[in-house]
N, C-alpha and C positions, 0 to 999 in steps of 0.2 A: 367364497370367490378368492383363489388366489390373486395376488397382483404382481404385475410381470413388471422389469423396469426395461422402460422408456414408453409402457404404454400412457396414454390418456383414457384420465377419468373424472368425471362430476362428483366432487366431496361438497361436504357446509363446512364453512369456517367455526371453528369449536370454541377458541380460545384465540387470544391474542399476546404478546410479549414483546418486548420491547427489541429482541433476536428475530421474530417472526411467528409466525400464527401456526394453530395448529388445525387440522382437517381432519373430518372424519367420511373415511372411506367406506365406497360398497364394503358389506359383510361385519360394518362393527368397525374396523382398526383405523386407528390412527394414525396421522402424519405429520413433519412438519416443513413446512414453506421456510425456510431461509430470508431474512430481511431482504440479503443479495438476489434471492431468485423471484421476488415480486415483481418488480418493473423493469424494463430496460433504464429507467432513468434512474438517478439517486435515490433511494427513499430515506427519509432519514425519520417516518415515524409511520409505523406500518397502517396505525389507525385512520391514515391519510388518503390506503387504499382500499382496505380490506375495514367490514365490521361483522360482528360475530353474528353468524344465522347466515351469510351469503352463502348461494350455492353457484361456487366455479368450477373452472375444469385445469385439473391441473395435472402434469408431467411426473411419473415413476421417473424419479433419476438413481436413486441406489436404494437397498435393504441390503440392513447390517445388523445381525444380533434383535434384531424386531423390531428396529427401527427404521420408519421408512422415510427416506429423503424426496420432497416433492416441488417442482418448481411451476410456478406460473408464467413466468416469462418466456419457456419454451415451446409452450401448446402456442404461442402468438406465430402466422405462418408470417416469414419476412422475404420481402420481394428477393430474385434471385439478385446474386452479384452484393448483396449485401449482407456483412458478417453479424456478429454476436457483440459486437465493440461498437457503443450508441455512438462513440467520442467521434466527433471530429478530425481529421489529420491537421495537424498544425500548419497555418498559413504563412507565406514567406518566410521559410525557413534558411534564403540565401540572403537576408539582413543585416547578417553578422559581419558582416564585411562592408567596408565603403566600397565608395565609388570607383577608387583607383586600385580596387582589388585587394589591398593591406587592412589586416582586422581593426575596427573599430579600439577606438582608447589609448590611453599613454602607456605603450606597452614597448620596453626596452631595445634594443637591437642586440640579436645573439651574443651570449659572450663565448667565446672560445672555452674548452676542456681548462687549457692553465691557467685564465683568467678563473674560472669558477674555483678551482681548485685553490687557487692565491685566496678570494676572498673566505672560502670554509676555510683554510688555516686563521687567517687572521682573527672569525671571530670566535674559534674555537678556544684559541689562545685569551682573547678577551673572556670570553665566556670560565675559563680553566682560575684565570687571576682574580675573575670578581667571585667566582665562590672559595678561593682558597680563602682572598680578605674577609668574608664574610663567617667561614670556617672558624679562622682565627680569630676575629672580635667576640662571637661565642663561647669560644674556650677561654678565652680570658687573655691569651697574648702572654708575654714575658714577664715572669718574675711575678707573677698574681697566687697565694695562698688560696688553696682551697680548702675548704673544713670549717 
């Protein structure tokens, strides 16, 4: 029996791993279930959903090289209007702002192109003098013998 992908079909789980289980399809061949393609929800230990000897039904998603990719979460049928993405939309996402419309925190008041520009000279300069002095304490400074 060839296998077609995006068909469904009834496999037994063969094997189990810690990446996801393996199936064994109509005709002999083998598959494997992706950890990701188990559940809609997280799984974070496959043994949680699947144990070895089940017979499910699970989704052709690719064959590559005789390897067949199979998922379970896909045969699941999901009402219309809702996606592939279990996640919730994030709630009050206009939060970020008080009440008088200015963002939340002690957050500065623009400074102008020349003011920004003023303070990178300054600390560049700072920054140039503290590693020259640090340069020179290294090297030894004036009049120091080396050897």
């Amino acid at each position: 029996m060839s296998i077609e992908i995006g068909s469904k079909v009834k496999g037994k789980v063969t094997g189990i791993t810690n990446f996801g289980a393996f199936i064994e399809l109509p005709g002999g061949t083998t598959g494997l279930v992706h950890i990701s393609e188990v559940a809609d929800s997280y799984v974070k230990d496959v043994n949680d959903h699947l144990t070895v000897g089940d017979e499910i039904e699970v989704k052709v998603i690719s064959e590559k090289d005789g390897k067949i990719a199979l998922s379970i979460k896909q045969t699941v049928e999901k009402p219309e209007g809702q996606t592939g993405n279990s996640r919730r939309p994030r709630q009050g996402r206009d939060d970020r702002n008080s009440k008088n419309g200015r963002p939340k925190g002690n957050l500065k008041p623009k400074e102008s192109f020349e003011d920004k520009m003023a303070n990178f000279l300054k600390t560049s300069e700072e920054n140039l003098s503290t590693l020259k002095r640090s340069k020179e304490s290294k090297q030894g400074g004036r009049g120091s013998k080396r050897g």
